[in-house]
N, C-alpha and C positions, 0 to 999 in steps of 0.2 A: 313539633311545637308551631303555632300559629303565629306567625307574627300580623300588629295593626298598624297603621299610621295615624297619629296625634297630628294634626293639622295647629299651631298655633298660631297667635297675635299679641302684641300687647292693645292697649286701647286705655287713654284716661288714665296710665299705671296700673290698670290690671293686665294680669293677663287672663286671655281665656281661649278654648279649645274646642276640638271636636276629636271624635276617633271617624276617621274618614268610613270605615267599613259598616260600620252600625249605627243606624239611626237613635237619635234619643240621645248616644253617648256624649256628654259636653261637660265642661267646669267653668269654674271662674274662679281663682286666686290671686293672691300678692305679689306673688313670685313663682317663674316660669318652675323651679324646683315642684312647688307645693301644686301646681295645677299638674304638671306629668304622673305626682301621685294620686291627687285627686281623682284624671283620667285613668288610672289603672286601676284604680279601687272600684269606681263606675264602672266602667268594659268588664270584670271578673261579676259584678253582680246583674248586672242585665245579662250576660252569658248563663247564668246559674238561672232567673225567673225566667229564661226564653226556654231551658232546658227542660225546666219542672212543669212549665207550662206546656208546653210538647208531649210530654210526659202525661199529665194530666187529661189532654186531648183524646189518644189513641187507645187509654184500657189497658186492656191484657193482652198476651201472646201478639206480642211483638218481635221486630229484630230489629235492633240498633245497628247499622254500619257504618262506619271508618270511612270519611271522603279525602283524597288529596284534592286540592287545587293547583 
C-alpha cells in the first residue's frame, strides 16, 4: 500500500491542503475532518485519470510492472 502526505493549514477559517506527492492534488474545506476526505477522494481520482490516461497512451501489448520505492 502507498502511502501520501496531506501537507495542511488553516487560513481565514478554512482549511485547505495539498498531497505533497502529486501535483494538482489540493482541497479547501471547513473543517480539517472534511478537507482530509476531500484530499483522499482527489488523490484516488487523479490516481485513476493518470492511470487510464497511461493506459490510453501505449495501445496494445504492453506490460504493466509493480515498482517499490
Amino acid at each position: 500500500m502507498q502511502t501520501y502526505t496531506a501537507v495542511t493549514k488553516q487560513v481565514d477559517g478554512w482549511w485547505i491542503g495539498w498531497i505533497e506527492e502529486v501535483a494538482g492534488v489540493n482541497a479547501q474545506e471547513s473543517t480539517r475532518e472534511a478537507l482530509l476526505e476531500s484530499l483522499a477522494v482527489t488523490l484516488k481520482e487523479a490516481i485513476e485519470m493518470n492511470r487510464r490516461d497511461a493506459l490510453s497512451m501505449v495501445g496494445s501489448e504492453y506490460f504493466e510492472e509493480r515498482m517499490a520505492l
